[in-house]
GUNU-595060 format. One line per 8 residues: their letters; for each residue x, y, z of C-alpha. Coordinates in steps of 0.5 Angstrom, whole numbers. Example, Ala and Ser with C-alpha at 12.3 -4.5 7.8 and 13.67 -1.06 7.14 Angstrom:
BEGIN
as> 25 -9 16; 27 -2 14 $
# end
This chain:
BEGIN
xxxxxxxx> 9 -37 132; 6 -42 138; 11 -49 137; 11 -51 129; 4 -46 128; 4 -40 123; 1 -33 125; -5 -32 121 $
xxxxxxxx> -6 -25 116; -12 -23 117; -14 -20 111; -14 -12 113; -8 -13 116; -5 -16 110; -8 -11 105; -6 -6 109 $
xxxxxxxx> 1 -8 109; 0 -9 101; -3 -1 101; 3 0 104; 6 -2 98; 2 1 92; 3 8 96; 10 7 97 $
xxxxxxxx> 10 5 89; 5 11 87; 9 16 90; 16 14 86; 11 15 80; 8 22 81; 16 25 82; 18 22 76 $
xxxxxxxx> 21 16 79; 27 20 83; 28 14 88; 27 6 86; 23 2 90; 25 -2 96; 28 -8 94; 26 -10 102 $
xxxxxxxx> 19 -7 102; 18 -12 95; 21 -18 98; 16 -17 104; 10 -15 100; 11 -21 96; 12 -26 102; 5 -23 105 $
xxxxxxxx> 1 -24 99; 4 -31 98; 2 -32 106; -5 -29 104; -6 -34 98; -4 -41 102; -8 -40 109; -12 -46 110 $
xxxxxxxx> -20 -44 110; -23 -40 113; -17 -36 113; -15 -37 105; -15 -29 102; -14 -31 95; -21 -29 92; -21 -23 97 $
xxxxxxxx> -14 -21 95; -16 -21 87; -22 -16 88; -19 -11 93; -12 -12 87; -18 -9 82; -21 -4 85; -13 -1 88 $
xxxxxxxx> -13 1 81; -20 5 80; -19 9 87; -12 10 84; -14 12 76; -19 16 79; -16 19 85; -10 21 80 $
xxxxxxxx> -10 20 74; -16 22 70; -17 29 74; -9 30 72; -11 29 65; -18 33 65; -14 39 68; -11 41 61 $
xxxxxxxx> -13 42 54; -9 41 47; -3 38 47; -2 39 55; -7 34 55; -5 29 50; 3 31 53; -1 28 60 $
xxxxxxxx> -5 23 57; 0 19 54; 5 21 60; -1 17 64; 0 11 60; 6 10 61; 6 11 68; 1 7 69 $
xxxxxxxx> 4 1 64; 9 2 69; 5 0 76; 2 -6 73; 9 -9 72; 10 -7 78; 4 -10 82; 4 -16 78 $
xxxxxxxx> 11 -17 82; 8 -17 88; 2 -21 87; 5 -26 81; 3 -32 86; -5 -30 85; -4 -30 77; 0 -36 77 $
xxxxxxxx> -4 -41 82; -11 -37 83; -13 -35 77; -10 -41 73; -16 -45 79; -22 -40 78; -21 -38 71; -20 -30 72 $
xxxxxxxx> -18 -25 68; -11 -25 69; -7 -20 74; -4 -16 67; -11 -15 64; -15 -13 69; -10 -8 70; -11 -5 63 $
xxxxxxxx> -18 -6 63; -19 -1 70; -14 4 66; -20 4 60; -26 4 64; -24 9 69; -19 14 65; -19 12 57 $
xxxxxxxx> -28 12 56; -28 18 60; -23 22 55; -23 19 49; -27 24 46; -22 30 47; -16 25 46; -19 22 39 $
xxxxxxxx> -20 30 37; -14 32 40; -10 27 35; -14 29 29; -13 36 29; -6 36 30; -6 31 24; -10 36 20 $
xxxxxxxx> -5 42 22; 0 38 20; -4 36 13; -4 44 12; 3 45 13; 4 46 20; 9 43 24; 7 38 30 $
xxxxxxxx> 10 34 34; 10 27 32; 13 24 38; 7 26 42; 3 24 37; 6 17 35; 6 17 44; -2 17 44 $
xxxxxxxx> -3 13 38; 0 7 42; -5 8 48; -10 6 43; -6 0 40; -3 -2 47; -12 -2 50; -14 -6 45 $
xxxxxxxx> -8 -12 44; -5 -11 52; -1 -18 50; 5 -16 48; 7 -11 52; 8 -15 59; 14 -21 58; 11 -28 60 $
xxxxxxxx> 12 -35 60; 9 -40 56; 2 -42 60; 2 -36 65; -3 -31 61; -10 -35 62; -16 -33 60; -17 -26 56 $
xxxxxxxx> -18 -19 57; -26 -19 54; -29 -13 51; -21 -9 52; -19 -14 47; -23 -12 41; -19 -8 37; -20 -2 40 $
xxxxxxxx> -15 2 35; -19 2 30; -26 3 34; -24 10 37; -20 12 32; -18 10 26; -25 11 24; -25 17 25 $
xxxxxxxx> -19 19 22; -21 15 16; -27 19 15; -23 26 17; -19 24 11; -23 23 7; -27 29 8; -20 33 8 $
xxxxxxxx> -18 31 1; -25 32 -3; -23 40 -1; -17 40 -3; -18 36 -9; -24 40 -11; -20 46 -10; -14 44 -15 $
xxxxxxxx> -18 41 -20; -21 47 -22; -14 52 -24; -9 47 -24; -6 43 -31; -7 35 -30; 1 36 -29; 1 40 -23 $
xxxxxxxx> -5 36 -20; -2 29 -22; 5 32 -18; 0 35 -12; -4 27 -12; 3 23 -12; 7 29 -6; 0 27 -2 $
xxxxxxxx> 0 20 -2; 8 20 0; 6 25 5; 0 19 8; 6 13 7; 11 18 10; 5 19 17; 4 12 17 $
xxxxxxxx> 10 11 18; 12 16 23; 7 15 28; 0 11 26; -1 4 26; 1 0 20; -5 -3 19; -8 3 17 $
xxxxxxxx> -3 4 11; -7 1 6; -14 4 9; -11 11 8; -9 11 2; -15 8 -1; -19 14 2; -14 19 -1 $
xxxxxxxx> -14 15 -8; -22 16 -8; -22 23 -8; -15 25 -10; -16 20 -17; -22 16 -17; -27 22 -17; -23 27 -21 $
xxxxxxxx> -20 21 -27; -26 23 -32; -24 31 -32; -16 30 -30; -16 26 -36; -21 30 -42; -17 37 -40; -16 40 -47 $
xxxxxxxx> -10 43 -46; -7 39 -41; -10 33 -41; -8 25 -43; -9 26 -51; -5 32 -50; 1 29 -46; 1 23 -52 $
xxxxxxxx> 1 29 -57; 7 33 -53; 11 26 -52; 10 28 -45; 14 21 -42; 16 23 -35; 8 25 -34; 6 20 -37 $
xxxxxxxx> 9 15 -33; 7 19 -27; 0 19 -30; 1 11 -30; 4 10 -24; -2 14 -20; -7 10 -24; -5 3 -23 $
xxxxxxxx> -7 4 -16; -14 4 -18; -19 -2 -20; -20 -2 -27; -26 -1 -30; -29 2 -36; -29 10 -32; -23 8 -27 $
xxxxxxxx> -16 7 -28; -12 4 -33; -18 3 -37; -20 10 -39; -13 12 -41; -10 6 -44; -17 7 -48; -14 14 -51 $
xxxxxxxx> -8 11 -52; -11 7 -57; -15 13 -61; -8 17 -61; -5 11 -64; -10 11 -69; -10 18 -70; -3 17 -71 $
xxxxxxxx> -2 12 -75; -8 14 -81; -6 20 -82; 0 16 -84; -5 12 -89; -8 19 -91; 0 22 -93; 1 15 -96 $
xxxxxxxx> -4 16 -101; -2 23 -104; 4 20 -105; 7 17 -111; 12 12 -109; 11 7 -102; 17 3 -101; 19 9 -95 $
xxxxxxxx> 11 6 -92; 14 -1 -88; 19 4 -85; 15 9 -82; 10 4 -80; 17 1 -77; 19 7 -74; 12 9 -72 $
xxxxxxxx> 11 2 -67; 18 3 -64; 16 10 -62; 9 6 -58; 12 0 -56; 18 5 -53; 12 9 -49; 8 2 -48 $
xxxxxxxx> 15 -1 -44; 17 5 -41; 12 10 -38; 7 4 -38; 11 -1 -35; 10 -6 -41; 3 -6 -38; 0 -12 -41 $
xxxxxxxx> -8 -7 -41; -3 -3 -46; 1 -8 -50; -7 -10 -53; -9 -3 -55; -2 -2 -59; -4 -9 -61; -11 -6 -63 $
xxxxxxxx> -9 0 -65; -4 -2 -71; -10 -8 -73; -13 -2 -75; -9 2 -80; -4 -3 -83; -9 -7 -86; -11 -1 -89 $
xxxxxxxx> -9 0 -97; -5 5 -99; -8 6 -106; -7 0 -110; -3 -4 -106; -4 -7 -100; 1 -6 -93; 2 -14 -94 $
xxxxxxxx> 5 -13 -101; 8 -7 -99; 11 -10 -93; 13 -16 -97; 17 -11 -102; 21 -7 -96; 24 -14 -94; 26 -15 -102 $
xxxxxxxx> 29 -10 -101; 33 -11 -95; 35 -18 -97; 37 -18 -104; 44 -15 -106; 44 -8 -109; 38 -8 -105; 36 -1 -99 $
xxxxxxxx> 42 0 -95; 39 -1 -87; 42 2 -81; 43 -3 -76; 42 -11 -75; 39 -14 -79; 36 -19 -75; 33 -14 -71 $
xxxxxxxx> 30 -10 -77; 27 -18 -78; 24 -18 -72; 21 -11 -72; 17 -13 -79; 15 -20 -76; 11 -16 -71; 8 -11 -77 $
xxxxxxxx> 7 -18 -81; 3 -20 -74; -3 -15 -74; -4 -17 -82; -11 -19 -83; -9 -23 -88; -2 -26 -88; -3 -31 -94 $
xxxxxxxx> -3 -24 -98; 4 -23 -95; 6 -31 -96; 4 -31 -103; 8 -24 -104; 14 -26 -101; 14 -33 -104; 14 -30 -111 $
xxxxxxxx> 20 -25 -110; 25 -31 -105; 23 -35 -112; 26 -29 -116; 31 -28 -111; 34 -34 -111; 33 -36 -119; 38 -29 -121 $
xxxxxxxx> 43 -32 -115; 41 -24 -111; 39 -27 -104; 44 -23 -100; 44 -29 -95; 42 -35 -94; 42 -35 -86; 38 -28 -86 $
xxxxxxxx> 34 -32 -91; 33 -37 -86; 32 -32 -81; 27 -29 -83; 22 -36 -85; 23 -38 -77; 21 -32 -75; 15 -32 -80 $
xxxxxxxx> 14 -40 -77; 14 -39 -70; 9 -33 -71; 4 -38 -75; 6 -46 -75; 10 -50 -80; 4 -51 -85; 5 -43 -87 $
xxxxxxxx> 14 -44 -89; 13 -51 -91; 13 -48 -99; 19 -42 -96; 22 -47 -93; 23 -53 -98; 25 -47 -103; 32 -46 -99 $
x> 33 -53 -98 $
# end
């Protein structure tokens, strides 16, 4: 120093000193970090660049400093790196690929240390990319570009072995998947303060995860399933097929979790749907042995269940998802409930028919809210179903006049002895009551056996009597019980 004036840094002495630095810092990485960095070296690294950056022109070294920062990385990565990884094949390679990253996620932090004056003061002035992204964006353009070829290869085999029942090692995997992510959306892997990250990394800020890779991975899926599923579809019963389909999407769920991105969940599965469900439903359902009708006939409820629970993931369309099968429910439950009809007919005495339509509905409605989850697509074609077959006579009388007859029965004294609460058996005949065609029949009917009910003192009780009438007025309105109602009053 000459009185009160400062030395000049000359900007090849001063990048000297830095290199020192960079060198020092790069050899700690190649052995694995088994000494730290001198604090000293970075307190006097830190007080050169600070230097460098606040000389008065012609001698202020910002711009020049900022360049010779990038190009630092290229030699390095090029130097180092890249030949490291290109060296090995299979997972040696991949072990060294992410291994780089790590490493050199490491040595931005640590030159970021050392040149924050430029990234807090410079970059802010000439709007640059700041210190950290370029430090990414060497790592992508010198070493990613030039591998990511055989890395993407490298990660979807191993996901392929892994698919067909070998063991892979889902760390490295998990490691490697990272790099992909952390390219593409650098941000969050440096701590910052608010306004120190100006700018933006460019064409490295695309999501470069879902370009290179999960593209790839989406359509190797793909093809992977329409194999297997091909194969399967051919020999299995549509049980076993159902138990292969529902294992495989856990297994995609399961390897999402482990080491993909999250983003890529909903992506996944939709391909392994599309080949495991959707272009097999058509056959799966139609096995004749095996298939939905079959599994309606045996009382197959866990299958069932299962079949309800894969096809809901499907939109649904006249040939997909639930719509296909909730249409052969509907054919079952009418199959079921005629020849009921047709049995009925042959007999000469009826009044057991309103209990066996009773006990009929509990056994759909029990399949419609348990292995269908009370699915609303499936409580319409119940509806539908049983429109069907209880409006059809059963000789010469009509289901409403039967139905009016049990409950007759039921509530008059000396009348069918009935198992169970007769407010629920009153809730059942209201639902069968519901899908009549004409309900003023079943009106008329009732109407004349309560006046007879009534007039002979048998009505069992009064409450019930009434029970019932409210129940039959929620389901049609205050008009249809007026007459019932005014008889009890």
């Amino acid at each position: 120093m000459t009185g009160m004036s400062v030395d000049i840094i000359q900007l090849d002495k001063g990048w000297e000193k830095m290199k020192e630095g960079i060198d020092k810092f790069t050899q700690i990485m190649e052995n694995d970090f088994d000494n730290s960095f001198p604090l000293v070296l970075h307190s006097e690294l830190y007080a050169t660049c600070y230097a460098m950056c606040t000389q008065k022109a012609p001698h202020n070294c910002a711009d020049d400093l900022y360049k010779k920062y990038g190009t630092m990385y290229e030699e390095q990565l090029q130097k180092s790196a890249l030949p490291a990884i290109k060296a090995k094949k299979g997972e040696a390679m991949l072990q060294e690929f992410a291994k780089r990253w790590k490493n050199h996620k490491l040595l931005v932090r640590q030159m970021w240390k050392l040149f924050v004056y430029l990234d807090r003061f410079y970059i802010k002035r000439v709007s640059a990319l700041p210190l950290k992204a370029v430090g990414v964006q060497k790592f992508e353009q010198v070493v990613f570009n030039a591998v990511k070829e055989e890395v993407r290869t490298g990660v979807l085999g191993l996901i392929e072995k892994e698919r067909e029942g070998e063991e892979v090692n889902r760390e490295l995997l998990k490691s490697v998947v990272k790099v992909f992510v952390e390219i593409g959306d650098w941000r969050p892997l440096f701590p910052t303060r608010t306004g120190e990250e100006i700018g933006d990394i460019g064409a490295a800020r695309f999501n470069i995860y879902n370009k290179e890779l999960e593209t790839a991975l989406l359509s190797a899926t793909s093809e992977f399933y329409a194999r297997e599923s091909a194969s399967w579809i051919g020999t299995d019963s549509c049980p076993e097929y159902m138990k292969k389909a529902e294992n495989r999407l856990q297994q995609e769920v399961d390897r999402v979790a482990a080491y993909l991105h999250s983003s890529t969940e909903e992506k996944l599965l939709k391909e392994c749907e599309t080949q495991l469900l959707a272009n097999h439903q058509t056959v799966l359902l139609d096995k004749e042995e095996t298939g939905c009708r079959a599994l309606l006939r045996e009382e197959k409820t866990d299958d069932l269940k299962r079949m309800h629970k894969l096809f809901l993931r499907l939109p649904n369309s006249t040939t997909c998802g639930l719509q296909p099968i909730s249409q052969i429910v509907r054919e079952h439950i009418v199959d079921v409930g005629m020849s009921l009809v047709r049995k009925e007919e042959a007999e000469k005495d009826h009044t057991n028919y309103a209990q066996q339509l009773i006990d009929l509905h509990d056994t759909y409605l029990a399949l419609v809210q348990g292995p269908f989850g009370n699915n609303t697509l499936f409580q319409k074609v119940l509806k539908e179903a049983f429109e069907v077959f209880v409006n059809k006579d059963i000789g010469n009388a009509t289901t409403a006049e039967l139905l009016s007859t049990f409950c007759d029965n039921i509530m008059k004294t000396g009348g069918d002895k009935i198992e169970g609460e007769i407010d629920t058996i009153l809730d059942k005949i209201v639902m069968l009551f519901s899908y009549l065609s004409d309900k003023d029949m079943f009106a008329e009917f009732y109407r004349k056996q309560l006046a007879k009910r009534l007039l002979l003192n048998r009505s069992a009780s009064d409450d019930d009597e009434r029970s019932l009438i409210t129940k039959l007025k929620y389901r049609c309105g205050a008009q249809f019980t007026s007459k019932l109602e005014g008889m009890l009053t």
